[in-house]
C-alpha positions in Angstrom: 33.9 142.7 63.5 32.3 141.5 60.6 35.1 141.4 58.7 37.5 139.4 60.8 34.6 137.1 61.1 34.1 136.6 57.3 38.1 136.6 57.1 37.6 133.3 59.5 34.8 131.6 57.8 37.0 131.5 54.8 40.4 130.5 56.2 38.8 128.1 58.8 40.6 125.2 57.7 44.2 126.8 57.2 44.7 127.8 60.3 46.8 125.1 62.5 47.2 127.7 65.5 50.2 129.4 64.7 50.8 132.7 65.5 52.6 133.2 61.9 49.6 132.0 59.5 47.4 134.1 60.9 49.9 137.2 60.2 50.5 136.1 56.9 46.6 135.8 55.9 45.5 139.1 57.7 48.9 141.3 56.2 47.9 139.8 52.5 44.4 140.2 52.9 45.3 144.1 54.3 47.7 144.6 51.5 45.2 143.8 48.7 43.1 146.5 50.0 42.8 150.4 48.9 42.9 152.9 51.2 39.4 153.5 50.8 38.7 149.9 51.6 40.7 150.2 55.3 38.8 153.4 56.1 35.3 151.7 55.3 36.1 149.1 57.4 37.1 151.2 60.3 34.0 153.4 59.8 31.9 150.2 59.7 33.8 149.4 63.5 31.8 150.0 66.4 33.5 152.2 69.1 34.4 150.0 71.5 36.0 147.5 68.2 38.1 150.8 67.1 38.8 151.5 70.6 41.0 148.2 71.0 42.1 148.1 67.6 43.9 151.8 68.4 45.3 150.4 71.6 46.3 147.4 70.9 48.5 149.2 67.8 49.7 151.8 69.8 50.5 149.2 72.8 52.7 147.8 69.7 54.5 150.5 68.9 55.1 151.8 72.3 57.1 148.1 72.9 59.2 148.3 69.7 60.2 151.9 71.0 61.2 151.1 74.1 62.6 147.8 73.0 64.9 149.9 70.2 66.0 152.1 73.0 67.0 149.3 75.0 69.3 147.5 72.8 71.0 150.8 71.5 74.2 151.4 73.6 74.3 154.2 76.0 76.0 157.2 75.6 78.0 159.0 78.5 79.4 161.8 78.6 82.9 162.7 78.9 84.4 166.0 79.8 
């Protein structure tokens, strides 16, 4: 993806390999952005690029779900 590459062309130097200063570059870069921006970047994606993109979010989501649901106590019923 274009973008990602430009994205790491310009933070070359500031990343040290942690996980968390990759996250906090992308989520500012994303957060300066209008909602038109996002779409034109996913419409400039190619289909196999939105493909992952969609499953690796939804992959996400699906853990945190199933992870909430695990740590919630279970409820039994009592007659």
């Amino acid at each position: 993806m274009r973008f990602i590459d430009e994205v790491y062309e310009l933070y070359k130097g500031h990343f040290n390999g942690d996980e968390e200063d990759i996250v906090a570059i992308i989520v500012g870069i994303l957060d300066e952005q209008s909602h038109q921006d996002l779409i034109k970047l996913v419409m400039e994606m190619e289909e196999e690029e939105l493909f992952h993109m969609l499953a690796t979010y939804m992959i996400e989501v699906m853990k945190r779900k199933v992870a909430m649901d695990d740590e919630r106590p279970s409820v039994s019923l009592i007659h």
